[in-house]
The first five atom37 places (N, CA, C, CB, O) and aatype in JSON, in Angstrom:
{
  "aatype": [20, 20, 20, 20, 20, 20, 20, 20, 20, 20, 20, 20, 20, 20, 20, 20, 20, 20, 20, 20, 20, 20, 20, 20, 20, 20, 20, 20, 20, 20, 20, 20, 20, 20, 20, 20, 20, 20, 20, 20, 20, 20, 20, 20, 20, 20, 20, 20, 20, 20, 20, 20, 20, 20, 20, 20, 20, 20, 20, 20, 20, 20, 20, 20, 20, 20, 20, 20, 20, 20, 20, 20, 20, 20, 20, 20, 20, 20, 20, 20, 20, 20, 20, 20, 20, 20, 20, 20, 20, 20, 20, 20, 20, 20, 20, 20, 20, 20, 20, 20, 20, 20, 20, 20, 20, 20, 20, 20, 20, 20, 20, 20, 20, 20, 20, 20, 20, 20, 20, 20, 20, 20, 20, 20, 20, 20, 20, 20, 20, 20, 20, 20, 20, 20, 20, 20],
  "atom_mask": [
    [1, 1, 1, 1, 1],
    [1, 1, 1, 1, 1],
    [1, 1, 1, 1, 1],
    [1, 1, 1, 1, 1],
    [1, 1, 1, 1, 1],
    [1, 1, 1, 1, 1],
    [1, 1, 1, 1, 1],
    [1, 1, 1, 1, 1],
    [1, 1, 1, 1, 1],
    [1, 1, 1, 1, 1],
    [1, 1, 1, 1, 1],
    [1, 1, 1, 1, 1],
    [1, 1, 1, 1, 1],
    [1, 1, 1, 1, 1],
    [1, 1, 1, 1, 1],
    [1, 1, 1, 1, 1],
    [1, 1, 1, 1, 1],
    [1, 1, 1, 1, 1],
    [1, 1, 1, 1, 1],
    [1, 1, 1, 1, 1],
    [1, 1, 1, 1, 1],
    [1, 1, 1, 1, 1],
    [1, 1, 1, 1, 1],
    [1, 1, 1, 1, 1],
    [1, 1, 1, 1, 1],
    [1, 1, 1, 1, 1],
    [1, 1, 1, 1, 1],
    [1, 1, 1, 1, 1],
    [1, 1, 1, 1, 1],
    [1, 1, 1, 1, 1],
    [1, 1, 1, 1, 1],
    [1, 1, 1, 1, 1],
    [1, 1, 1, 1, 1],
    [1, 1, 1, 1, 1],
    [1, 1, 1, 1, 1],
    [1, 1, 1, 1, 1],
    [1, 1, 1, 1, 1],
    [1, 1, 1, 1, 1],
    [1, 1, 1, 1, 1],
    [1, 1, 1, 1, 1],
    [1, 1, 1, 1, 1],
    [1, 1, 1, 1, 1],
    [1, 1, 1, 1, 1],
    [1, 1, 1, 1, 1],
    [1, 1, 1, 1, 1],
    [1, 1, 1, 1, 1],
    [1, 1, 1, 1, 1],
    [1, 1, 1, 1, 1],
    [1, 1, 1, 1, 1],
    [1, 1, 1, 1, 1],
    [1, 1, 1, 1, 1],
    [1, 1, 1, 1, 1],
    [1, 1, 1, 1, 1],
    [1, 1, 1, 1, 1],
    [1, 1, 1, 1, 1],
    [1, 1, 1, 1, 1],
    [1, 1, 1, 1, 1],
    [1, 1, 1, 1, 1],
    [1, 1, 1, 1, 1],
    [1, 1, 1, 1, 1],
    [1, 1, 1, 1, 1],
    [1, 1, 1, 1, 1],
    [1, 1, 1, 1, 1],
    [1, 1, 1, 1, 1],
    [1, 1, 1, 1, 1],
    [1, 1, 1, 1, 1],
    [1, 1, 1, 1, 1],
    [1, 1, 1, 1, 1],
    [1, 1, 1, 1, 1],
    [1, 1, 1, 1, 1],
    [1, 1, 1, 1, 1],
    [1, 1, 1, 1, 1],
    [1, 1, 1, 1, 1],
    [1, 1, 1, 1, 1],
    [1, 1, 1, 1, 1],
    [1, 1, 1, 1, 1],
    [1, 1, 1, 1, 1],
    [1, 1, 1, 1, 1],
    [1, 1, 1, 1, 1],
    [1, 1, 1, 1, 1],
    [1, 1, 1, 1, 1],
    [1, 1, 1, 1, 1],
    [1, 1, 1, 1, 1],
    [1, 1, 1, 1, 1],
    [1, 1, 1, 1, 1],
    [1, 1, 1, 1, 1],
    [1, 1, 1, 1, 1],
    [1, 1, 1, 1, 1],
    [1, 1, 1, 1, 1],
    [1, 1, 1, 1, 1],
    [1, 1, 1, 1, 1],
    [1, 1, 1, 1, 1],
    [1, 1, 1, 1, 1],
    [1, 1, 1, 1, 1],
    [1, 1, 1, 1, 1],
    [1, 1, 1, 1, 1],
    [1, 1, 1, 1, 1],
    [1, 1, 1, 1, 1],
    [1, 1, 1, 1, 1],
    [1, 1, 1, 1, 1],
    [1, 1, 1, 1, 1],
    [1, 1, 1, 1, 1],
    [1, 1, 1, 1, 1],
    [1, 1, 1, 1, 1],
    [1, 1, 1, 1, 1],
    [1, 1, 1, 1, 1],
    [1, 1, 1, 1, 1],
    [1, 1, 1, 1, 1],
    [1, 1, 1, 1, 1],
    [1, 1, 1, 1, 1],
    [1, 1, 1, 1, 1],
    [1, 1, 1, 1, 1],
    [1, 1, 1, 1, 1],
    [1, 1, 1, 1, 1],
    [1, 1, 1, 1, 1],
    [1, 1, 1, 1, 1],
    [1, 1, 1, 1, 1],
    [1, 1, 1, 1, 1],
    [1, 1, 1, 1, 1],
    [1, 1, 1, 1, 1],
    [1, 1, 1, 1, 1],
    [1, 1, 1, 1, 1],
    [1, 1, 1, 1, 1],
    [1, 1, 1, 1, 1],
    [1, 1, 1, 1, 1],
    [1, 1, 1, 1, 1],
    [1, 1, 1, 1, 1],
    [1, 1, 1, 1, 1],
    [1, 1, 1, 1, 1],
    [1, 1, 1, 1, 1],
    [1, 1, 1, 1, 1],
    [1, 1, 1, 1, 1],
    [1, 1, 1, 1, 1],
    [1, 1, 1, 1, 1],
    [1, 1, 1, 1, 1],
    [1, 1, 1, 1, 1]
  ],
  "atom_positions": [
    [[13.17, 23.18, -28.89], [12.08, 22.59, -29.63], [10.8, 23.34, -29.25], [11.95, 21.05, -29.34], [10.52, 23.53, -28.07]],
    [[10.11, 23.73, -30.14], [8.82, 24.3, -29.89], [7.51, 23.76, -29.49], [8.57, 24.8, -30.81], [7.4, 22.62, -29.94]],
    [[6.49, 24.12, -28.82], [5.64, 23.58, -28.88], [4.69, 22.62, -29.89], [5.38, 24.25, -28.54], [4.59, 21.48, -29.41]],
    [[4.26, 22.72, -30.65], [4.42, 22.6, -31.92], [5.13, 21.18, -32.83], [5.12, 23.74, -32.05], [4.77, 20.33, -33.65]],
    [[6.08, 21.49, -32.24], [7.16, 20.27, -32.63], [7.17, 19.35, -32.28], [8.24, 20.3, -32.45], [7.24, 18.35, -32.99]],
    [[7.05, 19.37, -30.54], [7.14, 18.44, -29.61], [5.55, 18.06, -29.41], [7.96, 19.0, -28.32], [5.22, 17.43, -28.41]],
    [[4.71, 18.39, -30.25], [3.51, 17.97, -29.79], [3.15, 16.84, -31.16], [2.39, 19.39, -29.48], [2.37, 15.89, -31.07]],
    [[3.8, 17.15, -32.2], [3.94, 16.49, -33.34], [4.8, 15.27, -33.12], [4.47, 17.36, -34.34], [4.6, 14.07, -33.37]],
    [[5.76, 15.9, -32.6], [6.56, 14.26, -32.42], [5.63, 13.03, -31.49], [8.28, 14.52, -31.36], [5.4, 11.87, -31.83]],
    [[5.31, 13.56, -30.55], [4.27, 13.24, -29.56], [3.09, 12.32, -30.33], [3.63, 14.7, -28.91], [2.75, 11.15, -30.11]],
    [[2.7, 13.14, -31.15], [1.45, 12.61, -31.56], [2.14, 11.22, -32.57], [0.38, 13.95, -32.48], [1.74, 10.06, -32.5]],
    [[3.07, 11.64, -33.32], [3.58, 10.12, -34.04], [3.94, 9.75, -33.69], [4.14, 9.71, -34.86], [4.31, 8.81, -34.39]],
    [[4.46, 9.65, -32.39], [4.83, 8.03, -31.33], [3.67, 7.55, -30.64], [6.02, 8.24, -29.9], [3.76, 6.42, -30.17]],
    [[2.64, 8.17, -30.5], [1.72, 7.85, -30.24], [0.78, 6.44, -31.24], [1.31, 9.11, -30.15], [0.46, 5.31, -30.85]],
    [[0.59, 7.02, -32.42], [0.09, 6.25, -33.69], [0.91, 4.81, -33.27], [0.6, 7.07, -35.43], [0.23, 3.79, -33.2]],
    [[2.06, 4.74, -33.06], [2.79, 3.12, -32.89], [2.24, 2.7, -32.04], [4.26, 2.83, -32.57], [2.23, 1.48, -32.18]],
    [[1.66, 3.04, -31.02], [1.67, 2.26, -29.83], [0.59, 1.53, -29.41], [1.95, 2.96, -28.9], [-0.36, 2.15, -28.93]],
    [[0.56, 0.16, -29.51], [-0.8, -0.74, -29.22], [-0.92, -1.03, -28.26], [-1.04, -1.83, -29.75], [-0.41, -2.15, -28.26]],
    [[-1.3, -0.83, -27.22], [-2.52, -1.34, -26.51], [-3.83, -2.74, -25.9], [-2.92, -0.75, -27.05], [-4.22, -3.33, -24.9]],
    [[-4.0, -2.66, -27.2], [-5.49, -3.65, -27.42], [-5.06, -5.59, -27.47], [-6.36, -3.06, -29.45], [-5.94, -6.45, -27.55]],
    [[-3.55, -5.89, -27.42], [-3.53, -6.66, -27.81], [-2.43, -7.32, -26.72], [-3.48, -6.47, -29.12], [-1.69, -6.88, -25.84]],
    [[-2.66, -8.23, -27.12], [-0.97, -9.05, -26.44], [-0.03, -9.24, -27.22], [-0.98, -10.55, -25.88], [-0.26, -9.59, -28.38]],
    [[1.23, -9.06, -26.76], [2.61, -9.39, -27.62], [2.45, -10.91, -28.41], [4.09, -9.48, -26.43], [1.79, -11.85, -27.96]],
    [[3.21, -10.91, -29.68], [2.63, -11.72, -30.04], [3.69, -13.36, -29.12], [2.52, -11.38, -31.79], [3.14, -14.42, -28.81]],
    [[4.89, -13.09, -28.94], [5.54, -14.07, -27.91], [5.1, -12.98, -26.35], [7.69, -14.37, -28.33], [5.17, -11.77, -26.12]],
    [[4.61, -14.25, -25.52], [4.3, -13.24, -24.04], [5.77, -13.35, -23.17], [2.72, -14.06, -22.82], [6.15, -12.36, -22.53]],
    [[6.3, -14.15, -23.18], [7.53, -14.75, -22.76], [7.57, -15.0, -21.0], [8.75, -13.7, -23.31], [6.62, -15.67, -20.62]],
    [[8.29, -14.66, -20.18], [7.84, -15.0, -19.15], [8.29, -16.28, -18.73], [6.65, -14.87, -19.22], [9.09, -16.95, -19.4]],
    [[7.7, -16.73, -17.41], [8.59, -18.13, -17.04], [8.68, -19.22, -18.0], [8.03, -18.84, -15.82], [8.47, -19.06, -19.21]],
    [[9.05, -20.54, -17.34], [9.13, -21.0, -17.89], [8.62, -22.46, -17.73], [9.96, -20.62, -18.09], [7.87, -22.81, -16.81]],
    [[9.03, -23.19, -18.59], [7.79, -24.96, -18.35], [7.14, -25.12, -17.08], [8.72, -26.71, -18.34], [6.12, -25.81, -17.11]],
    [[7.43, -24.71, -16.13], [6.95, -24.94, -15.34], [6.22, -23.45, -14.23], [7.91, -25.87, -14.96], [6.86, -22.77, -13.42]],
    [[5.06, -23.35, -14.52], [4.33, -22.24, -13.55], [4.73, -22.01, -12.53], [3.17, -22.38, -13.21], [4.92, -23.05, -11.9]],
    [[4.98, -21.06, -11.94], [5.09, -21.27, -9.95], [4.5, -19.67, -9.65], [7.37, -21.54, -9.0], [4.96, -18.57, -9.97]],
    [[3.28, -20.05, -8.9], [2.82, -18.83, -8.35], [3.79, -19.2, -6.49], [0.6, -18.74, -8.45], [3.77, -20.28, -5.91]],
    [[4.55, -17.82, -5.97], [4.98, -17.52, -4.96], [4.53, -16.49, -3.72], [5.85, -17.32, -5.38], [4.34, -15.28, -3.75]],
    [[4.46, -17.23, -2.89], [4.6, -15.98, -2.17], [4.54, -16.27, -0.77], [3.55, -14.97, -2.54], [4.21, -17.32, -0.21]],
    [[5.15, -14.58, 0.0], [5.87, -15.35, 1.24], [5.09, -14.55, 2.87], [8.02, -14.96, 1.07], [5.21, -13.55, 3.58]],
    [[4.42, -15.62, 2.78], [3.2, -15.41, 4.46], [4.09, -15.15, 5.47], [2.17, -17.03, 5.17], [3.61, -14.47, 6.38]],
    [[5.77, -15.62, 5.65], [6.33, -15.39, 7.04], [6.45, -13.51, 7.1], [8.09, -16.37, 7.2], [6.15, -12.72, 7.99]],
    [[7.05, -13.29, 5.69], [7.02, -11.94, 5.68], [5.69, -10.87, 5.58], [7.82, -11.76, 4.71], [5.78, -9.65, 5.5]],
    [[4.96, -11.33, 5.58], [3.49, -10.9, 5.26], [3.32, -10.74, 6.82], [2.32, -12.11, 4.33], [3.24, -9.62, 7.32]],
    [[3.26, -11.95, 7.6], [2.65, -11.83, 8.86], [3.35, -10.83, 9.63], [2.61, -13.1, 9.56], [2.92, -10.31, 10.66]],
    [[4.94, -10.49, 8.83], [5.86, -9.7, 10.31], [5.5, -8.68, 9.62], [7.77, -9.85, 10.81], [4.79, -8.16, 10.49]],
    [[5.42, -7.81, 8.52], [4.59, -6.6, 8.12], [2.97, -6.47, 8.91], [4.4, -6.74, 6.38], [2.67, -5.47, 9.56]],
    [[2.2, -7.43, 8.77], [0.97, -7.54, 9.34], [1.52, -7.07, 11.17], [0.26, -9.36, 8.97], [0.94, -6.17, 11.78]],
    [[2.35, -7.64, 11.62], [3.01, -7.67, 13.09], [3.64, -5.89, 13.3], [4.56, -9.1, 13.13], [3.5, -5.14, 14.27]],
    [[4.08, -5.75, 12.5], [4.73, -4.6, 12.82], [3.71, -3.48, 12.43], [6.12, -4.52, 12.12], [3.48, -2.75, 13.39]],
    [[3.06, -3.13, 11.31], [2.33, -2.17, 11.49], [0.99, -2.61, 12.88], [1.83, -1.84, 9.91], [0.42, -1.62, 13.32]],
    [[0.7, -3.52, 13.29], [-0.36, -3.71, 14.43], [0.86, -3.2, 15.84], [-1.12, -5.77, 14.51], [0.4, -2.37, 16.62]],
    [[2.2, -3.65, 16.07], [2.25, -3.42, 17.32], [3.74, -2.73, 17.17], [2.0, -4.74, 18.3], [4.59, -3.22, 17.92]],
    [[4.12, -1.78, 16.39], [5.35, -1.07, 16.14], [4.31, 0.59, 15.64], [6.58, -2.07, 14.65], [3.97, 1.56, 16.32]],
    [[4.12, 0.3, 14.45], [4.32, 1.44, 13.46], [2.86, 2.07, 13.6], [4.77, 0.92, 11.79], [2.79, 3.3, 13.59]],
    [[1.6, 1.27, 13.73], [0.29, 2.35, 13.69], [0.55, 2.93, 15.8], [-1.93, 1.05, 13.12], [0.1, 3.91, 16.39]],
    [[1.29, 1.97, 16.22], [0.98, 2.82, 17.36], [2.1, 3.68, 18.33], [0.28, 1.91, 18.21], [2.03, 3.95, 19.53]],
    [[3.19, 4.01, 17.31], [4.27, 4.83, 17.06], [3.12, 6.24, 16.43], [5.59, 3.96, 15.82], [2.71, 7.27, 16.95]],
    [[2.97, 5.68, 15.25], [2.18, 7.1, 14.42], [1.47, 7.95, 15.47], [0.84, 6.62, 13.2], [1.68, 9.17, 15.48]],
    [[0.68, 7.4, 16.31], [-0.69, 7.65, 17.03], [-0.09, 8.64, 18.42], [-1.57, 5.89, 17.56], [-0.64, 9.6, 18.94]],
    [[1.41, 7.89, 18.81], [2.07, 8.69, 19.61], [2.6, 9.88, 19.28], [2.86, 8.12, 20.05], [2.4, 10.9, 19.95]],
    [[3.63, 9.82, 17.77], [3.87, 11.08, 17.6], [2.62, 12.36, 17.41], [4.7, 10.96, 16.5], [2.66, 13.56, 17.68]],
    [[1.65, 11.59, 16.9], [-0.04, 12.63, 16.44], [-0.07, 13.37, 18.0], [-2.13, 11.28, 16.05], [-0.05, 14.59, 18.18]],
    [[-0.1, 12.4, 18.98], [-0.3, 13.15, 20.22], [0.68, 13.81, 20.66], [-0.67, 12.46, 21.2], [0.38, 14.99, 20.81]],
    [[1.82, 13.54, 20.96], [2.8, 14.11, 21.19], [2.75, 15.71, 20.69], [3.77, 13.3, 20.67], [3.0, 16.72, 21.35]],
    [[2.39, 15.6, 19.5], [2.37, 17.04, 18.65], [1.6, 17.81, 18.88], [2.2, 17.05, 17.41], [1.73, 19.03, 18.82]],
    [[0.22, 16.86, 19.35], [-0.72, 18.03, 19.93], [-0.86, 18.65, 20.87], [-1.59, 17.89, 20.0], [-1.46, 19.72, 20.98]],
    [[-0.17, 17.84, 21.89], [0.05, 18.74, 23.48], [1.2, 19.69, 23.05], [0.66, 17.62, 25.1], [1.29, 20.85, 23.43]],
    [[1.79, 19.28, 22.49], [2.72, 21.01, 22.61], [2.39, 21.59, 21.41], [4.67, 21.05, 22.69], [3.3, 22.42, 21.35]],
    [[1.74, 21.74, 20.41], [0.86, 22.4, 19.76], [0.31, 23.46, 20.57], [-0.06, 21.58, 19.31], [0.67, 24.58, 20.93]],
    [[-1.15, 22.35, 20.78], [-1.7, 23.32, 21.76], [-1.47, 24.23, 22.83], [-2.22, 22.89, 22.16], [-2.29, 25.06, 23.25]],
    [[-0.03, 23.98, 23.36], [0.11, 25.05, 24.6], [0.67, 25.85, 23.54], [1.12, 24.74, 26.17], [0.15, 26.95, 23.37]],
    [[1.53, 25.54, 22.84], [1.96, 27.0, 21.59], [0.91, 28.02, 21.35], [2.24, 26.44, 19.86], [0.88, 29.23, 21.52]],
    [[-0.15, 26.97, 20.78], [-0.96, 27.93, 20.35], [-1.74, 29.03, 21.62], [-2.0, 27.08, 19.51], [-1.89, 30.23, 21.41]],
    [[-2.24, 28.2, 23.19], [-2.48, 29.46, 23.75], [-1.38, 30.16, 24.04], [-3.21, 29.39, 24.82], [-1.66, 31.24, 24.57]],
    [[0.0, 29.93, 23.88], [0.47, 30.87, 24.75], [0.13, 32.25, 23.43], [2.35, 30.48, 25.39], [-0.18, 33.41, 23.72]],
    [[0.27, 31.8, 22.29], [0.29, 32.91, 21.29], [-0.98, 33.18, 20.67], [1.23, 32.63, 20.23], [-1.11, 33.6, 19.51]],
    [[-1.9, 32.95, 21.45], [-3.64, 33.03, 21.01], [-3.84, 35.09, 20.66], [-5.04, 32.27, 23.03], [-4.61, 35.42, 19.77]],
    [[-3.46, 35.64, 21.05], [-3.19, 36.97, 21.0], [-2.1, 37.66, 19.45], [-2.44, 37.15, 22.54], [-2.15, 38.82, 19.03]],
    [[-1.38, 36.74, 19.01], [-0.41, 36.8, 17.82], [-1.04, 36.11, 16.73], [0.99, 36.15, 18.09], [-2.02, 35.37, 16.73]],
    [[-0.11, 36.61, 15.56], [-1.04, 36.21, 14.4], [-0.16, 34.95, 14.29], [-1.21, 37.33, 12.92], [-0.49, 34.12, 13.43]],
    [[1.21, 34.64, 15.27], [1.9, 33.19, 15.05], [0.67, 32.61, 15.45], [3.37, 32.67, 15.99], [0.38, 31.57, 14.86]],
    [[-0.18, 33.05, 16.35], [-1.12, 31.94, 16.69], [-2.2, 31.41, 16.34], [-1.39, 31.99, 17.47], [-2.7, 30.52, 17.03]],
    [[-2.82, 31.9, 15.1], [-3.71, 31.55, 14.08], [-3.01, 30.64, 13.11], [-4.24, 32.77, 13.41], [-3.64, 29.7, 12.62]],
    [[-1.62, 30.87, 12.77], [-1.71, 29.93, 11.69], [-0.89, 29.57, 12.61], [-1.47, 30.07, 10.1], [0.14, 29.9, 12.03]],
    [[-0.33, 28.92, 14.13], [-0.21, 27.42, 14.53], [-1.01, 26.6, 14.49], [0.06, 27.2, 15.55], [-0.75, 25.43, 14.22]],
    [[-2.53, 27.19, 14.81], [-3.74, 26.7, 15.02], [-4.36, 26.05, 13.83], [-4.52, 27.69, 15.5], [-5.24, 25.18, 13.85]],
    [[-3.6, 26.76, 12.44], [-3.79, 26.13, 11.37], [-3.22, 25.06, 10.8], [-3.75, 26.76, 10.75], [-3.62, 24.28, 9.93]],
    [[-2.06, 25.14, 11.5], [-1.14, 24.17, 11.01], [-1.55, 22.53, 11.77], [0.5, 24.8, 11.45], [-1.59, 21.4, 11.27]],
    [[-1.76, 22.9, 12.82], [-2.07, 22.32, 13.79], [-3.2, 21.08, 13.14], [-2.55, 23.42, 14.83], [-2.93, 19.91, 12.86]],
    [[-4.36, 21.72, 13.05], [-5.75, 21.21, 12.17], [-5.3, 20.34, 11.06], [-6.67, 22.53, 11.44], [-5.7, 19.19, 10.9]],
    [[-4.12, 21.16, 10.02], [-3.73, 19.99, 9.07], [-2.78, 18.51, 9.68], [-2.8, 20.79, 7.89], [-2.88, 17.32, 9.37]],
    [[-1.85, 19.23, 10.65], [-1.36, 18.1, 11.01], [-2.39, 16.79, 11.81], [-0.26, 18.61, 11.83], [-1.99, 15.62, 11.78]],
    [[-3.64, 17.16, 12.45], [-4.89, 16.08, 12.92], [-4.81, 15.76, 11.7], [-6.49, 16.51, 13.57], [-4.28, 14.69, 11.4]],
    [[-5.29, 16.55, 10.77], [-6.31, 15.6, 9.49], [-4.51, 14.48, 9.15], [-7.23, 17.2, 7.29], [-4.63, 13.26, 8.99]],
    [[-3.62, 14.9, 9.12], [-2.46, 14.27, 8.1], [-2.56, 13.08, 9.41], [-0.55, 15.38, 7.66], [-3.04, 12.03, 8.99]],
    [[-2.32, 13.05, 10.44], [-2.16, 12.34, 11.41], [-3.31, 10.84, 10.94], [-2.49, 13.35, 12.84], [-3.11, 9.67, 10.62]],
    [[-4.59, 11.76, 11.14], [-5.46, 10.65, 10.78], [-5.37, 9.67, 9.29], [-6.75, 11.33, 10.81], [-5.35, 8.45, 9.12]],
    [[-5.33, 10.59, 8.55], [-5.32, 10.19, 6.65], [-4.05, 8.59, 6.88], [-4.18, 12.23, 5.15], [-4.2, 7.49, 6.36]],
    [[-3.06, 8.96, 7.69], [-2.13, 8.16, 7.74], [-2.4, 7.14, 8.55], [-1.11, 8.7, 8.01], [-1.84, 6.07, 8.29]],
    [[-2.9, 7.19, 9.17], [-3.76, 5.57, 10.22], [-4.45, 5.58, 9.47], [-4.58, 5.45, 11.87], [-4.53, 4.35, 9.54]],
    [[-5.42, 5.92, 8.37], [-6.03, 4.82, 7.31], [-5.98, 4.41, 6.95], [-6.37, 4.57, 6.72], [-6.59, 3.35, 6.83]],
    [[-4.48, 5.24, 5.96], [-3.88, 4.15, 5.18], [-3.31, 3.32, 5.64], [-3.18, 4.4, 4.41], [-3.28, 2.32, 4.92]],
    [[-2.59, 3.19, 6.94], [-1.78, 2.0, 7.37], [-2.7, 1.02, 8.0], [-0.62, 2.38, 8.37], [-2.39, -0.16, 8.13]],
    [[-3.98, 1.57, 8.45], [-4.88, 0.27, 8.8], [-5.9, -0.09, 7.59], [-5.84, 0.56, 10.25], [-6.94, -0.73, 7.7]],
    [[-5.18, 0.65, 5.98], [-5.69, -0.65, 4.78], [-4.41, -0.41, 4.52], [-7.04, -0.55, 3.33], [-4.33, 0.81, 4.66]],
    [[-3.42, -0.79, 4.25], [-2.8, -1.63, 4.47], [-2.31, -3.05, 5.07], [-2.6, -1.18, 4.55], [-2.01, -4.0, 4.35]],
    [[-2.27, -3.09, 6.71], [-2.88, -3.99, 7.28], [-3.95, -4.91, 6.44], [-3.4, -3.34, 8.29], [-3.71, -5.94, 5.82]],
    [[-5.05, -4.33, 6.59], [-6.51, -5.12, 6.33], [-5.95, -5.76, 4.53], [-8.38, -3.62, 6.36], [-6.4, -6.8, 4.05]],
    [[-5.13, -5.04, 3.96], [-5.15, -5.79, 2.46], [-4.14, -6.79, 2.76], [-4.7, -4.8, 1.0], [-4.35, -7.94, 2.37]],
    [[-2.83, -6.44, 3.56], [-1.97, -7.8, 3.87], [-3.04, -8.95, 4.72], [-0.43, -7.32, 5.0], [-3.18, -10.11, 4.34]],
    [[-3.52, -8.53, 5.58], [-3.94, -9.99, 6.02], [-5.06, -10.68, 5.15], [-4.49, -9.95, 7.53], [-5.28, -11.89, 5.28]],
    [[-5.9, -9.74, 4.06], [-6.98, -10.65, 3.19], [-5.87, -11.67, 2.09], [-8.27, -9.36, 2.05], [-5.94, -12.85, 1.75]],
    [[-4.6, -10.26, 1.67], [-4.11, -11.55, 0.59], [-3.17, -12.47, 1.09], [-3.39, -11.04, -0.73], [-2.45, -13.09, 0.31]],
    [[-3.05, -12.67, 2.69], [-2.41, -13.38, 3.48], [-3.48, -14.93, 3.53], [-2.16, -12.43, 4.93], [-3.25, -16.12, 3.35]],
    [[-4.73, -14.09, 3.88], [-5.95, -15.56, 4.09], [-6.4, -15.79, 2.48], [-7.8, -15.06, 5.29], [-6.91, -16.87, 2.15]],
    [[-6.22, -14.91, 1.7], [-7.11, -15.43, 0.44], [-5.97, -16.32, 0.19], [-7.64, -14.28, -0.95], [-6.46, -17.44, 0.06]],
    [[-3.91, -16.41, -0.01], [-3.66, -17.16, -0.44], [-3.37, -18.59, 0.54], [-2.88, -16.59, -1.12], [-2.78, -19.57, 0.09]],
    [[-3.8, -18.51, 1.64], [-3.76, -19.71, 2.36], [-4.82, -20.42, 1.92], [-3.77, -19.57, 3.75], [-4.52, -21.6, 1.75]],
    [[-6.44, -20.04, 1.56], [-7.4, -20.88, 1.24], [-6.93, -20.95, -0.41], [-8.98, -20.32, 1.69], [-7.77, -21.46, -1.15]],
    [[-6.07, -20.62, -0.83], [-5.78, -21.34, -2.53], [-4.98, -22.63, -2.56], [-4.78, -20.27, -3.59], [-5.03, -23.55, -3.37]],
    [[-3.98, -22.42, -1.12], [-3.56, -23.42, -1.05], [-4.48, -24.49, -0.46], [-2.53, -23.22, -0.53], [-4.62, -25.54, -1.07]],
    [[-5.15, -24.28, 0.77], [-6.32, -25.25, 1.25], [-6.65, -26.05, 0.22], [-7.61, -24.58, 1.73], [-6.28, -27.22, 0.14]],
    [[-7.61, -25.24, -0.94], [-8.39, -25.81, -2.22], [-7.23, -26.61, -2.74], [-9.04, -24.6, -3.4], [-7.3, -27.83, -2.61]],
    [[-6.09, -26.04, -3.38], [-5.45, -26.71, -3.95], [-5.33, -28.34, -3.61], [-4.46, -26.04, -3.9], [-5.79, -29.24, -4.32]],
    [[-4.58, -28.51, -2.3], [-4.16, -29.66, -1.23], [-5.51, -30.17, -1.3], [-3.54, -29.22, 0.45], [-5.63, -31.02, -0.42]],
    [[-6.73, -30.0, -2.04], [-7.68, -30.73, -0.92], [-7.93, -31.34, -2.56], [-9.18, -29.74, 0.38], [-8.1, -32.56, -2.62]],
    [[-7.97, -30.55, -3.92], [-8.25, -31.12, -5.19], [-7.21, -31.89, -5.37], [-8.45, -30.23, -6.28], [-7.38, -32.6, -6.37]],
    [[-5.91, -32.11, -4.67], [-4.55, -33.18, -5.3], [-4.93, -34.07, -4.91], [-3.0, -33.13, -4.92], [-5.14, -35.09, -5.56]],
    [[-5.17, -33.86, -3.4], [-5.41, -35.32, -2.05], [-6.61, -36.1, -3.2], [-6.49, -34.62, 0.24], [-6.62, -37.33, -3.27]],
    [[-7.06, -35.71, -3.6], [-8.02, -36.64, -4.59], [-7.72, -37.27, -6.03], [-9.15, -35.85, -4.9], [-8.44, -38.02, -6.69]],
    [[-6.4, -36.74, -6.33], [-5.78, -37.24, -7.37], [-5.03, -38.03, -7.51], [-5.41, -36.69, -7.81], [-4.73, -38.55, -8.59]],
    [[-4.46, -38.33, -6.12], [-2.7, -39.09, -5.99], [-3.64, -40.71, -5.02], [-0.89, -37.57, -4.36], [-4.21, -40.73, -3.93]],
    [[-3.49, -41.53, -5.75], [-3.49, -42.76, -4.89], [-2.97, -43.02, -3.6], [-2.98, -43.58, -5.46], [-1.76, -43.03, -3.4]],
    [[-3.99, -43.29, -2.49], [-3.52, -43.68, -1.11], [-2.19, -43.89, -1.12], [-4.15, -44.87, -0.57], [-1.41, -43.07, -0.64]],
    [[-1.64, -45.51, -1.9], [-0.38, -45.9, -1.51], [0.72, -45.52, -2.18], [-0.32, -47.09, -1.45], [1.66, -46.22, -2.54]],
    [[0.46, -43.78, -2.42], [1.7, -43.02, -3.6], [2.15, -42.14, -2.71], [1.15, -42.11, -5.18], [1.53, -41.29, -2.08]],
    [[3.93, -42.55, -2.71], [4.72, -41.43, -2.07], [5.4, -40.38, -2.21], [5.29, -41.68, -1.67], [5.86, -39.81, -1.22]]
  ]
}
């Protein structure tokens, strides 16, 4: 198929395709709503990247750099030893980039850990005002 062709076909599957609107059935659950979700597993993700996995990462980062670095002086005189030295530099920056992301990570599990505990708070606190004292 040619360029050409495939850019034509392209473009008229394109023309079908909406966007702007909602289906006209959304479908989805059913009579009854249920937003879910599960804090025990939230907290042991929250648990494990704080005292497993960001400070695993942080060991191998170092680990790599002490024998990096003696690589690199022993071969400071070789051209292996410019681009260890280079390699080296990317592996800091990759080292770091990756404890960012895993400490937002962290920081987004525990906000949508506390944002959905205070939905439930609100919730429990707008029922407790709906249901009569002596209703069980």
């Amino acid at each position: 198929m040619s360029f050409d062709e495939e850019w034509a076909s392209a473009r008229s599957g394109a023309t079908s395709v909406r966007l702007n609107q909602l289906p006209a059935d959304p479908g989805g659950g059913g009579d009854k709503p249920d937003l879910k979700t599960n804090a025990p597993g939230k907290a042991a993700a929250i648990n494990a990247l704080e005292t497993k996995i960001q400070p695993d990462t942080q060991t191998a980062g170092v680990v790599a750099d002490v024998s990096t670095e003696a690589a690199v002086t022993e071969f400071t005189d070789w051209g292996v030893g410019a681009g260890l030295k280079d390699a080296h530099a990317e592996w800091e920056l990759q080292v770091k980039s990756l404890q960012g992301r895993l400490s937002a990570d962290k920081s987004s599990l525990q906000g949508t850990q506390q944002g959905f505990g205070n939905y439930e708070l609100g919730l429990k606190s707008k029922w407790t005002g709906l249901v009569p004292p002596n209703a069980s």
